[in-house]
C-alpha positions, 0 to 999 in steps of 0.5 A, spaced: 289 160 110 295 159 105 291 164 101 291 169 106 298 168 108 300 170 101 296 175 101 298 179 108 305 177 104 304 181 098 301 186 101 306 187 107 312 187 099 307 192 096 308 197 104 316 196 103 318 198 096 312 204 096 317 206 101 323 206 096 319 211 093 319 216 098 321 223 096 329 225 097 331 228 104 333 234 103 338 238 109 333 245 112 338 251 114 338 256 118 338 262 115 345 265 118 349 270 116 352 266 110 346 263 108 342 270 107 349 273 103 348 265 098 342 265 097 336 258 098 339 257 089 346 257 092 345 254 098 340 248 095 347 247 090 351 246 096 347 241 098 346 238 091 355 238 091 355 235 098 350 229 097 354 227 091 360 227 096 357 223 101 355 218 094 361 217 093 364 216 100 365 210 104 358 212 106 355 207 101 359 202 103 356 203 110 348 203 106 350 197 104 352 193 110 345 197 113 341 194 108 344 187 109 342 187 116 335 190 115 333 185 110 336 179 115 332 182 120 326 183 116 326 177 114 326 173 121 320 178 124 316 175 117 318 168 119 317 168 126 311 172 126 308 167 121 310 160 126 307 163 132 301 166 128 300 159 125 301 155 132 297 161 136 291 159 130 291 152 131 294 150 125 301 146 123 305 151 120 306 152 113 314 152 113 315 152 105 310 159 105 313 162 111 319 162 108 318 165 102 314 170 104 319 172 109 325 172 103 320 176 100 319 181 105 327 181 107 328 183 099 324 189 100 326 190 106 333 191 104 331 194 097 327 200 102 333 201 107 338 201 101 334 206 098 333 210 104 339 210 106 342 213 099 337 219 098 338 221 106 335 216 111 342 214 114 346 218 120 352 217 117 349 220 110 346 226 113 351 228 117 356 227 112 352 232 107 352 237 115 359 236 114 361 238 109 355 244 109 358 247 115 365 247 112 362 251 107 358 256 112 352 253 113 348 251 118 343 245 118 338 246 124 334 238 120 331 234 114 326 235 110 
């Protein structure tokens, strides 16, 4: 049973930080007037110039904390689930494997939220990024 414990364990690790890999998010425009005179060349810089804006904003401090809470989050749904799942099966818990496969997933929970958020997982960001493509002319109609 504690094999397959961390196995599962593993496995669920593996899930989240695949998810770190995730392609950047990239704002989808509407082609107004502005956007047509730019062109896609002039208005994908735009968008590269506000990224970085937002990068070097508040707004990473804010991915931060985010990241946090996903992990302690994360973290107490493993450990939670793998009490009950224990108790559910008839076994005694196995506290010492639990606990570390919940730090694990808080972990890679945290890392995939913080690399999410920075590429343009969170709100914040992309309305940042929105932000500063409107005062420019643009206008974003979502997230690709």
């Amino acid at each position: 049973m504690k094999n397959h414990l961390a196995i599962f364990l593993t496995a669920i690790a593996a899930v989240l930080l695949i998810g770190c890999a995730a392609p950047v998010a990239k704002p989808a425009f509407y082609p107004n007037a502005h956007y047509q005179r730019m062109g896609p060349a002039q208005a994908n810089a735009d968008a590269q110039y506000c990224a970085e804006l937002a990068q070097q904003s508040q707004v990473t401090a804010v991915n931060k904390v985010d990241a946090g809470r996903s992990a302690a989050a994360g973290a107490a749904g493993v450990g939670t689930a793998g009490v009950v799942g224990s108790l559910l099966s008839g076994h005694k818990p196995d506290l010492k494997n639990i606990a570390a496969g919940a730090v694990a997933i808080g972990a890679g929970g945290a890392a995939a939220t913080a690399a999410g958020q920075s590429v343009g997982g969170s709100g914040l960001y992309r309305q940042f990024v929105q932000q500063c493509l409107a005062e420019r002319g643009y206008q974003v109609i979502g997230w690709h």
